[in-house]
Residue, then its C-alpha position, 0 to 999 in steps of 0.5 A: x844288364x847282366x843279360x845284355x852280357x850273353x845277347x848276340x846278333x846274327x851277322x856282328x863279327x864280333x858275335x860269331x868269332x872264329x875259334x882260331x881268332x879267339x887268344x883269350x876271354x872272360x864274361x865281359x870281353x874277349x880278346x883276338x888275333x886282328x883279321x887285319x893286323x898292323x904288326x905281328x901279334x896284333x890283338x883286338x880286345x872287345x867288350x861282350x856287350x855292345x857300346x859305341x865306343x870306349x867311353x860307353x864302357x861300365x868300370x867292370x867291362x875296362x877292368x875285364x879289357x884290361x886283365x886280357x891286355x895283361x894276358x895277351x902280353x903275357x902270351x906274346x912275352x913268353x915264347x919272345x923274350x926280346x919284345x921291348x915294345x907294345x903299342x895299345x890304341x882307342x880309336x873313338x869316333x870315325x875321325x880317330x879311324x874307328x872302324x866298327x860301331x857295335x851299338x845294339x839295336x835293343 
C-alpha cells in the first residue's frame, strides 16, 4: 500500500499540483487553495492515494485530512482574527455534486 502513496498519473490535477495552490502537505494528503473557490480562503484536502470517494479513505488517510483541516484553519485565523465561521463539505457521488473521481486505473 505504501507505494500507491507516491504513484502519480500524468494529466490527474491532483498529481501535478501548482506549487502556488499547494497551502500545506503530510505523506498522505495535501491541502490547496480551490482553483474555483466558493468563499475567500476556500481549501481543498486531498488524499495522496487515489479512491473514489471519502469512504474509500483507510483511518490513517482521515487523520492526515484532518491534521491539514486544523492547520488550514490555523493559517486562515492568524492573519483574521474576526473569522467566526468555517464551512467543511464531503461531496460523495455525482448527486452530492462530486466533481472528481480519482480511482487509479492500477
Amino acid at each position: 500500500m505504501r507505494e500507491s502513496y507516491a504513484m502519480r498519473e500524468p494529466g490527474c490535477p491532483f498529481c501535478e499540483l501548482d506549487d502556488g495552490k499547494l497551502v500545506a502537505e503530510n505523506p498522505l494528503a495535501v491541502l490547496i487553495h480551490d482553483g474555483f473557490p466558493v468563499t475567500d480562503g476556500h481549501m481543498l484536502a486531498i488524499p495522496r492515494r487515489h479512491v473514489a470517494d471519502y469512504f474509500d479513505l483507510h483511518q490513517p488517510e482521515r487523520n492526515a485530512i484532518q491534521r491539514l483541516l486544523k492547520e488550514g484553519r490555523a493559517r486562515l485565523l492568524a492573519p483574521d482574527q474576526k473569522v467566526t465561521g468555517f464551512n467543511l463539505g464531503i461531496n460523495v457521488g455525482e448527486a452530492a455534486r462530486q466533481t472528481s473521481f480519482t480511482v487509479r486505473s492500477t
